[in-house]
C-alpha positions as a Markdown table, in Angstrom:
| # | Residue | x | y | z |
|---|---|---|---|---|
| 1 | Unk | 0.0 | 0.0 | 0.0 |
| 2 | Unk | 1.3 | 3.3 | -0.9 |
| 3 | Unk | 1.7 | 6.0 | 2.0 |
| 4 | Unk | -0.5 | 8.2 | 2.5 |
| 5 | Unk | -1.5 | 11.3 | 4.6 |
| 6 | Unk | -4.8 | 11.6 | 5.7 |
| 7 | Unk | -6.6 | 15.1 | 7.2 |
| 8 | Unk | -8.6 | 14.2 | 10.3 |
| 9 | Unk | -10.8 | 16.0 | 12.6 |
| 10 | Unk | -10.8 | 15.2 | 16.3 |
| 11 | Unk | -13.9 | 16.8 | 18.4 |
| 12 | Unk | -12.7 | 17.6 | 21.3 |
| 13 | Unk | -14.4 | 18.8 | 24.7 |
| 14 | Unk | -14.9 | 22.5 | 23.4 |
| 15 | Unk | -13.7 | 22.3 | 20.2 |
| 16 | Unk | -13.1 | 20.6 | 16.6 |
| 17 | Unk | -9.8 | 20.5 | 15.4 |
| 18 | Unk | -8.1 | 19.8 | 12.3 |
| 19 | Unk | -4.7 | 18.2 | 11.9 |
| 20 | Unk | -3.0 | 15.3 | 9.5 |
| 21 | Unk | -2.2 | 11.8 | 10.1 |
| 22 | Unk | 0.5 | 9.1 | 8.2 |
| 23 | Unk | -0.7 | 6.0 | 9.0 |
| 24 | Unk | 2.3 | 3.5 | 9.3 |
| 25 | Unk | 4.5 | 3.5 | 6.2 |
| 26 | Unk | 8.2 | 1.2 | 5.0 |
| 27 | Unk | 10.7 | 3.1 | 4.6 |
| 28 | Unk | 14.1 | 1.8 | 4.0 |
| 29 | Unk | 13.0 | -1.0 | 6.2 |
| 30 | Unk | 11.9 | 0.7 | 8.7 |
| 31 | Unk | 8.5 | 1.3 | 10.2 |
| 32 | Unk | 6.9 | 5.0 | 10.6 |
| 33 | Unk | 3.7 | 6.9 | 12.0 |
| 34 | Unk | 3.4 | 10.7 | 12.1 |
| 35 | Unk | 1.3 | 13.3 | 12.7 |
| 36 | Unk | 1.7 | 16.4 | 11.6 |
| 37 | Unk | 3.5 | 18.2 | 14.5 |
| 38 | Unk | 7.3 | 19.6 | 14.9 |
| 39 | Unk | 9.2 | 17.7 | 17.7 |
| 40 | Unk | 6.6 | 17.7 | 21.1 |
| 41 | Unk | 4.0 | 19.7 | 19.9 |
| 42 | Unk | 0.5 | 18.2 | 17.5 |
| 43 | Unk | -0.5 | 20.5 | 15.2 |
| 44 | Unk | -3.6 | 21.0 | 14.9 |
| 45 | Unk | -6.4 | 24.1 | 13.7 |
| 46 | Unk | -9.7 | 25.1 | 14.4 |
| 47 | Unk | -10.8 | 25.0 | 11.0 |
| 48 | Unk | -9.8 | 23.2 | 7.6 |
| 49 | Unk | -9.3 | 26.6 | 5.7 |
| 50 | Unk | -6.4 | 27.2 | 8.4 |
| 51 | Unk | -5.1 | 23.9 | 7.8 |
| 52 | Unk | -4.7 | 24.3 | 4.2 |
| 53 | Unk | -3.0 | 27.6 | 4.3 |
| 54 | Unk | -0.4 | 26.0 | 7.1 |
| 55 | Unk | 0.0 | 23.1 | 4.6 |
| 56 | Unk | 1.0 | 25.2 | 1.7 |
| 57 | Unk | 3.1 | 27.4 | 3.0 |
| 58 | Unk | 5.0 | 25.3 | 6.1 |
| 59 | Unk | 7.5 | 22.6 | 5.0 |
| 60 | Unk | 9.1 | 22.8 | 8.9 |
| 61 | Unk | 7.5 | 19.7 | 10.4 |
| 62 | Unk | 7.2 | 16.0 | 11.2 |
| 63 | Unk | 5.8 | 15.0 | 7.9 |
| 64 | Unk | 7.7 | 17.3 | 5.6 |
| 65 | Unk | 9.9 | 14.4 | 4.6 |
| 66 | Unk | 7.1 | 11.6 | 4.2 |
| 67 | Unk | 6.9 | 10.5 | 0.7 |
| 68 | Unk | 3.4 | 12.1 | 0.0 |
| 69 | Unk | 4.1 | 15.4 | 1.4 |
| 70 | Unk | 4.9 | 17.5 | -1.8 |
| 71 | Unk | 2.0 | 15.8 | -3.8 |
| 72 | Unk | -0.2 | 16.6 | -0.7 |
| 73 | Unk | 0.8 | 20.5 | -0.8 |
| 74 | Unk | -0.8 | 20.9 | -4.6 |
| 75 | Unk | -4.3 | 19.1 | -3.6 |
| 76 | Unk | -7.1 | 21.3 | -3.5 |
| 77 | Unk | -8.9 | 22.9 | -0.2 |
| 78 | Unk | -11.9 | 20.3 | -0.8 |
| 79 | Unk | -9.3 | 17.4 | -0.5 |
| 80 | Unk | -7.9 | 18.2 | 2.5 |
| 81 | Unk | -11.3 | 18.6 | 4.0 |
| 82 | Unk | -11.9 | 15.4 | 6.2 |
| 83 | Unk | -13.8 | 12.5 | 5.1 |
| 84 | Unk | -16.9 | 12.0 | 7.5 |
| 85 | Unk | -15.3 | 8.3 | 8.3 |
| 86 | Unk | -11.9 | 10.7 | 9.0 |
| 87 | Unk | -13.7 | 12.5 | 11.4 |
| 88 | Unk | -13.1 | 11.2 | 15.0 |
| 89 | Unk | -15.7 | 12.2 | 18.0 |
| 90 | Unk | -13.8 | 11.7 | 21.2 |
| 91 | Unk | -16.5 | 13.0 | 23.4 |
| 92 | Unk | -19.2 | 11.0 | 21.6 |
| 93 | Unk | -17.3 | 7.8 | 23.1 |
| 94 | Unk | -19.3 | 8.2 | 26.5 |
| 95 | Unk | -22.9 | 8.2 | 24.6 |
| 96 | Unk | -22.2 | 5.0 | 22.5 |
| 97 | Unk | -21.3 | 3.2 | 25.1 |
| 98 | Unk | -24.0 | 4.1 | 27.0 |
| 99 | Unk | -26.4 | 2.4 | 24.5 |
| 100 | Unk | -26.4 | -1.0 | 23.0 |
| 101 | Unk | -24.1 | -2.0 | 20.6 |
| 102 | Unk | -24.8 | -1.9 | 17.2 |
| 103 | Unk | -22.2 | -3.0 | 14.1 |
| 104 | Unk | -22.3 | 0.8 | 13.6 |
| 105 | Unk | -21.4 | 2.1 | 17.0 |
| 106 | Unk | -18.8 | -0.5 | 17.7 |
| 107 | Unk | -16.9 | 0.6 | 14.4 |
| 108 | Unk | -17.0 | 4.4 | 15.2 |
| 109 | Unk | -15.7 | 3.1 | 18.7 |
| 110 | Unk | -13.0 | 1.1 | 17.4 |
| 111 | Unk | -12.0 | 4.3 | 14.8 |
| 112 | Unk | -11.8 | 6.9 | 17.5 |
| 113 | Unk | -9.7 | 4.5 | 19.9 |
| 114 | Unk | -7.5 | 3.6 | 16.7 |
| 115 | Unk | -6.6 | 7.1 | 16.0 |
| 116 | Unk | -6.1 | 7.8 | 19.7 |
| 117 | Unk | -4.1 | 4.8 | 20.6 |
| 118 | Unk | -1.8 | 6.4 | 17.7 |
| 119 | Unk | -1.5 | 10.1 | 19.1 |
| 120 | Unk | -0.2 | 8.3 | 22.3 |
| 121 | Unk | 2.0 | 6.2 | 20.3 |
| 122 | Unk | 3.3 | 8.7 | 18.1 |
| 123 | Unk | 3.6 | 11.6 | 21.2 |
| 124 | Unk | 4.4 | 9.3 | 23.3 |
| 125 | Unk | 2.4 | 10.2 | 25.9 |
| 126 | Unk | 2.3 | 8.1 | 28.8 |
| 127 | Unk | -1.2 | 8.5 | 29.5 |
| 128 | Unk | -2.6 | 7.0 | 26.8 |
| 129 | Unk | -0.4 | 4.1 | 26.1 |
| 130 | Unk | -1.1 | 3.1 | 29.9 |
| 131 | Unk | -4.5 | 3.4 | 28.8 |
| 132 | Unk | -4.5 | 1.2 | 26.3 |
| 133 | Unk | -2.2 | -1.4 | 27.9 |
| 134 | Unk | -3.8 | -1.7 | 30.8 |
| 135 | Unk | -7.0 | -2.5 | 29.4 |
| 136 | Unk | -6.8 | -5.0 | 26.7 |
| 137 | Unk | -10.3 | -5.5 | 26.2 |
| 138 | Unk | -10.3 | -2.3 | 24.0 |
| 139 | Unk | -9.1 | -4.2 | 21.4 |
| 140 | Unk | -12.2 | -6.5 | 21.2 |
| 141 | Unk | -13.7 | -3.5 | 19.2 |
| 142 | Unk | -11.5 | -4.2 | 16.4 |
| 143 | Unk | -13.4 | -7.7 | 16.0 |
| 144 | Unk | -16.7 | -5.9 | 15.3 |
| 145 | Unk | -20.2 | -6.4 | 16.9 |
| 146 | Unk | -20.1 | -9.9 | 17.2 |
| 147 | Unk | -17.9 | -9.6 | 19.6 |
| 148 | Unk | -20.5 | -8.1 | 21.8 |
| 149 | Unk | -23.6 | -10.0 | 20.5 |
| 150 | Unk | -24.2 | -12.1 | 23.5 |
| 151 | Unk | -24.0 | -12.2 | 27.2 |
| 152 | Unk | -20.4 | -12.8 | 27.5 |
| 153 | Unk | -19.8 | -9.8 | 24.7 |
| 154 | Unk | -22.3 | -7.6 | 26.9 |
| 155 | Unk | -20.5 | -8.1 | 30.1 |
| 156 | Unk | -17.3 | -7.3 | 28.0 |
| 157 | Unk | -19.4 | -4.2 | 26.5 |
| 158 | Unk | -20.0 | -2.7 | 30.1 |
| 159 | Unk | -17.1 | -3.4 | 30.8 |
| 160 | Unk | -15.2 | -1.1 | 28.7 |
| 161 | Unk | -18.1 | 1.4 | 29.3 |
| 162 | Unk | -16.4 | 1.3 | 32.8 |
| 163 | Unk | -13.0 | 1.7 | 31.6 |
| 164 | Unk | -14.0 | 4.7 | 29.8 |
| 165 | Unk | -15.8 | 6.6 | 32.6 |
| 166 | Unk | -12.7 | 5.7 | 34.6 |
| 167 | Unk | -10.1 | 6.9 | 32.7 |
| 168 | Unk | -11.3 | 8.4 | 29.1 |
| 169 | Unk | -11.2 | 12.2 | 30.6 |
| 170 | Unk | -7.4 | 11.7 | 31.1 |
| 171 | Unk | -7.1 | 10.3 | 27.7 |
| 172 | Unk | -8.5 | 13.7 | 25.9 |
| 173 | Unk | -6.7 | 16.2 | 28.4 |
| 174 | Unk | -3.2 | 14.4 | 27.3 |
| 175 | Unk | -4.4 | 15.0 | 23.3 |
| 176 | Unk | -5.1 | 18.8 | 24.8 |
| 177 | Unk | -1.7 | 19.1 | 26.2 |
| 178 | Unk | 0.5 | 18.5 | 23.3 |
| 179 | Unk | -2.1 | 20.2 | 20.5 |
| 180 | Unk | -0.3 | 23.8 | 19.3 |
| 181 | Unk | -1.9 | 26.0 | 16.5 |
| 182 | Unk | 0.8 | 28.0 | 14.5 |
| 183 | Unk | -0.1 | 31.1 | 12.9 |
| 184 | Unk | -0.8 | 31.2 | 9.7 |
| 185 | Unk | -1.3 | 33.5 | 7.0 |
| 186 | Unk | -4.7 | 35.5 | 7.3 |
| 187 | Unk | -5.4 | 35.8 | 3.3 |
| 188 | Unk | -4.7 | 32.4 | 2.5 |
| 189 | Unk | -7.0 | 31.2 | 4.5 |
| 190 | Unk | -9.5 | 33.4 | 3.2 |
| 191 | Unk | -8.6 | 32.0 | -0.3 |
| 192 | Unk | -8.8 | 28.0 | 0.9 |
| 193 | Unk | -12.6 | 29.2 | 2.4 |
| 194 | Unk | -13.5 | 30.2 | -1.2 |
| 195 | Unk | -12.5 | 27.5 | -2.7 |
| 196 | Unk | -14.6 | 25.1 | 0.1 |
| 197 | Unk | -17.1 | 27.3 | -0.7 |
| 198 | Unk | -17.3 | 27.0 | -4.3 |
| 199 | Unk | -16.7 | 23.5 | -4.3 |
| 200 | Unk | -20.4 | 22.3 | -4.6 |
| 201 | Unk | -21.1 | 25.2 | -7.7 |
| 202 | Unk | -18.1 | 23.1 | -9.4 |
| 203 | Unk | -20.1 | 19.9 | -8.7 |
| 204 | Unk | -22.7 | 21.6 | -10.4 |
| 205 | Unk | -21.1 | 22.3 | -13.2 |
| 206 | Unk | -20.4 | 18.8 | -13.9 |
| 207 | Unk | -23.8 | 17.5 | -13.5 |
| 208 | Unk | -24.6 | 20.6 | -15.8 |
| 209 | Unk | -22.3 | 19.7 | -18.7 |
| 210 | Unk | -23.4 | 15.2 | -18.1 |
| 211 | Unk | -27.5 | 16.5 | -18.8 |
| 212 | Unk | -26.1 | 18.3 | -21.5 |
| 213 | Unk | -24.6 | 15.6 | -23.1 |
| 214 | Unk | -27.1 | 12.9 | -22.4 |
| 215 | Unk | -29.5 | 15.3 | -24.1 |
| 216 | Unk | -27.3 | 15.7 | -27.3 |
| 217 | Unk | -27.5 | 11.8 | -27.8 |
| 218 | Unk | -30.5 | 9.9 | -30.0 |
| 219 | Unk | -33.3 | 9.1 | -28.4 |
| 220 | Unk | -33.8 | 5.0 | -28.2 |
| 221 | Unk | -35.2 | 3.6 | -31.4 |
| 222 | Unk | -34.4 | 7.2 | -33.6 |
| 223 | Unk | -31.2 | 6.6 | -35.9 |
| 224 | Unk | -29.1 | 9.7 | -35.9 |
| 225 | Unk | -29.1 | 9.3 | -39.7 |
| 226 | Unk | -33.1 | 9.9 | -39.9 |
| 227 | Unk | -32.5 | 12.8 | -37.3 |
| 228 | Unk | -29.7 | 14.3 | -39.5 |
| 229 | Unk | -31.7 | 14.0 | -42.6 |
| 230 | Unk | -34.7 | 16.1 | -40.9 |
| 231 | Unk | -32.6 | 18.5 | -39.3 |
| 232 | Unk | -30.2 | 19.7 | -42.4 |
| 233 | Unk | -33.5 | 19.6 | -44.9 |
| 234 | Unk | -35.7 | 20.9 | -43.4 |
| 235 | Unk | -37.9 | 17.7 | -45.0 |
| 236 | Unk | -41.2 | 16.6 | -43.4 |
| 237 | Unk | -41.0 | 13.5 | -41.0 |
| 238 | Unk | -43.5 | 11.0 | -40.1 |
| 239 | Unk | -45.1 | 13.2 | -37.3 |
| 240 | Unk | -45.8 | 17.0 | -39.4 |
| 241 | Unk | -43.9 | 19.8 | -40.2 |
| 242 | Unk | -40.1 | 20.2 | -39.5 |
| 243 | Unk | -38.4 | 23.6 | -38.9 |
| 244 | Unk | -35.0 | 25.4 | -38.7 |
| 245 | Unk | -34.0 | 23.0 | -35.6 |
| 246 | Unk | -35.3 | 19.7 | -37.3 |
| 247 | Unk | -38.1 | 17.6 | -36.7 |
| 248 | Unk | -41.0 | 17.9 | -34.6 |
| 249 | Unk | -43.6 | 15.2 | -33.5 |
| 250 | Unk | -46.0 | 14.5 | -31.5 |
| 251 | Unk | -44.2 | 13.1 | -28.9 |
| 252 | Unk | -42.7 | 16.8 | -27.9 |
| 253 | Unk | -44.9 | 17.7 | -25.6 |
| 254 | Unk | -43.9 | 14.6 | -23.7 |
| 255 | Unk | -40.0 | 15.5 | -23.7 |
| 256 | Unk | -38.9 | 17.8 | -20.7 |
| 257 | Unk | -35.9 | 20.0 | -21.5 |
| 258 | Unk | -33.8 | 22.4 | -20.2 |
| 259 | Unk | -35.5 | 25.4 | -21.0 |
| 260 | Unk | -39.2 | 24.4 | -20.2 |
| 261 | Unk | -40.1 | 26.7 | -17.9 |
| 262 | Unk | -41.6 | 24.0 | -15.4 |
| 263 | Unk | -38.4 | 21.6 | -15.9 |
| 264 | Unk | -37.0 | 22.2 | -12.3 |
| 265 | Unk | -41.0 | 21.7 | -10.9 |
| 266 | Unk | -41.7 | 18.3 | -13.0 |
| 267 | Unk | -38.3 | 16.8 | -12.1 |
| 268 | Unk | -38.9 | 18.1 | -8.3 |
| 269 | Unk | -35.7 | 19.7 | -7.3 |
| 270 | Unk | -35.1 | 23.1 | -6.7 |
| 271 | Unk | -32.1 | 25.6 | -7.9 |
| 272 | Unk | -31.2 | 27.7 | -4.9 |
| 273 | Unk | -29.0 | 30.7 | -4.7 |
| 274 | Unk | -26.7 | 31.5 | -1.8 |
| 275 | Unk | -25.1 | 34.7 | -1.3 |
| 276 | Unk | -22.3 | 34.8 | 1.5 |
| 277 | Unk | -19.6 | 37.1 | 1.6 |
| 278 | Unk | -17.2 | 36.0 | -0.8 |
| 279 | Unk | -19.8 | 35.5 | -3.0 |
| 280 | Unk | -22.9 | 34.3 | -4.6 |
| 281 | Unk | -23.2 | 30.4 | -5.1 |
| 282 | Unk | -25.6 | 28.2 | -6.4 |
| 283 | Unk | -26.9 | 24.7 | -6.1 |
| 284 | Unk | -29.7 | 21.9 | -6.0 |
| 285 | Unk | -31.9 | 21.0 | -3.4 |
| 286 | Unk | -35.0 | 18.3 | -3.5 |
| 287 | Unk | -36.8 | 16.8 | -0.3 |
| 288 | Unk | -36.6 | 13.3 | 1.0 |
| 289 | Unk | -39.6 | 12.7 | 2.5 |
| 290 | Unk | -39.7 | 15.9 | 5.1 |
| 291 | Unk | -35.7 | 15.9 | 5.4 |
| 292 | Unk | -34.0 | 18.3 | 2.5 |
| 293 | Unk | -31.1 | 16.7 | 0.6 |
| 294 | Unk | -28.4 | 18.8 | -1.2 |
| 295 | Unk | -26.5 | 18.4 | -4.1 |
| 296 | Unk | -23.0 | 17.1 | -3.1 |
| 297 | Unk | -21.2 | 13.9 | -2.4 |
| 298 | Unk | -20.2 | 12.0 | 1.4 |
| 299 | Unk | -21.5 | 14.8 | 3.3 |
| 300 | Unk | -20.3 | 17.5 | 1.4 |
């Protein structure tokens, strides 16, 4: 597997954070985890427009000499936006265990303490690797909810419910203690906030230019020869009269295009405009059943 670095958020107890983490990578034989971070401190900003301005403009850190590091510079603000599944709730621990499992809850639980048993492996802070080794049930989460799918897993679920009320609070103060947030350059993290923001009018211009080109092609059962012939003689096809554009028939009144004037109403989704201040965006919205759902992709 190639190395990689991956932007994370971590919700802490007042705040979200955004930082970088390189999962173990080979080099030269040797094993490697990182964070981004210069010596003791984690580096880590309040929002992902500050983390791409530090990214572009810092190569004095931890992860400046990790194989993906120069490729990772040139991505856009968009991609270096967490994933949702990259996005690790630390204080959301204490409600999941407080409910049953579920295959969905016990994977969120063993993501968060994945990414935590790292910090403290990476920091090395002592808190969190005692943490970890002292409670060796944790790693039952990595086995799924099966694990915890009958009596034996449920007394093993409470269990580590216990361990966390015990000692989880420690956990997130050490991730507190070693976070620092550099200073980075005001305007260019204006400019990485446009470009988040304008990320879902560039999604729209894709879907644009796809109904664009779906409507260019023959319709099933209608050779583009027959089409051609109407359209450059202006001869009469099987359905009436043809005109400057081609043929007509009386299937048009059952064809919706783009410039019907009740497209957007018989397809049901509405185009919405949003006017912040860096400018005036648009996009798509439809409801799903009461809930509205926006154009855009994994949360985004």
């Amino acid at each position: 597997m190639a190395a990689d670095i991956v932007p994370i958020g971590l919700a802490l107890d007042d705040r979200d954070v955004f930082t970088l983490w390189a999962p173990r990578w080979r080099d030269a034989g040797d094993e490697w985890e990182a964070f981004l971070g210069k010596d003791e401190d984690l580096y880590a900003f309040e929002s992902v427009p500050d983390l791409v301005a530090f990214v572009r403009a810092n190569d004095d850190n931890d992860l400046a000499d990790h194989p993906a590091w120069q490729t990772l510079t040139a991505l856009s603000a968009h991609e270096l936006d967490p994933e949702q599944d990259k996005r690790f709730d630390l204080i959301k621990v204490y409600e999941l265990l407080a409910e049953k499992p579920t295959q969905e809850s016990v994977d969120e639980l063993a993501a968060t303490m994945s990414v935590v048993s790292a910090i403290g492996s990476v920091c090395e802070l002592a808190t969190i690797t005692k943490f970890f080794n002292g409670n060796p049930v944790l790693a039952s989460l990595s086995g799924g909810a099966q694990n915890f799918s009958d009596k034996p897993g449920l007394r093993r679920w409470h269990e580590i419910g216990a361990i966390v009320d015990k000692g989880w609070d420690k956990v997130v103060d050490a991730i507190e203690g070693v976070i620092s947030t550099p200073t980075v350059d005001s305007d260019a993290a204006k400019q990485a906030e446009a470009e988040l923001l304008a990320a879902p009018e560039n999604e729209l211009e894709d879907v644009d230019e796809d109904i664009e080109e779906e409507s260019a092609e023959p319709e099933e059962g209608q050779s583009g020869e027959a089409r051609g012939e109407a359209g450059a003689h202006g001869e009469a096809g099987a359905h009436g009269e043809t005109g400057a554009h081609g043929e007509t028939g009386d299937h048009d009144d059952d064809v919706v295009l783009g410039g019907d004037v009740d497209f957007w109403e018989k397809v049901g989704i509405d185009p919405i405009r949003m006017i912040t201040s860096v400018g005036t965006f648009y996009t798509l919205r439809c409801y799903l059943d009461e809930d509205p759902v926006f154009l855009g992709r994994n949360g985004r």
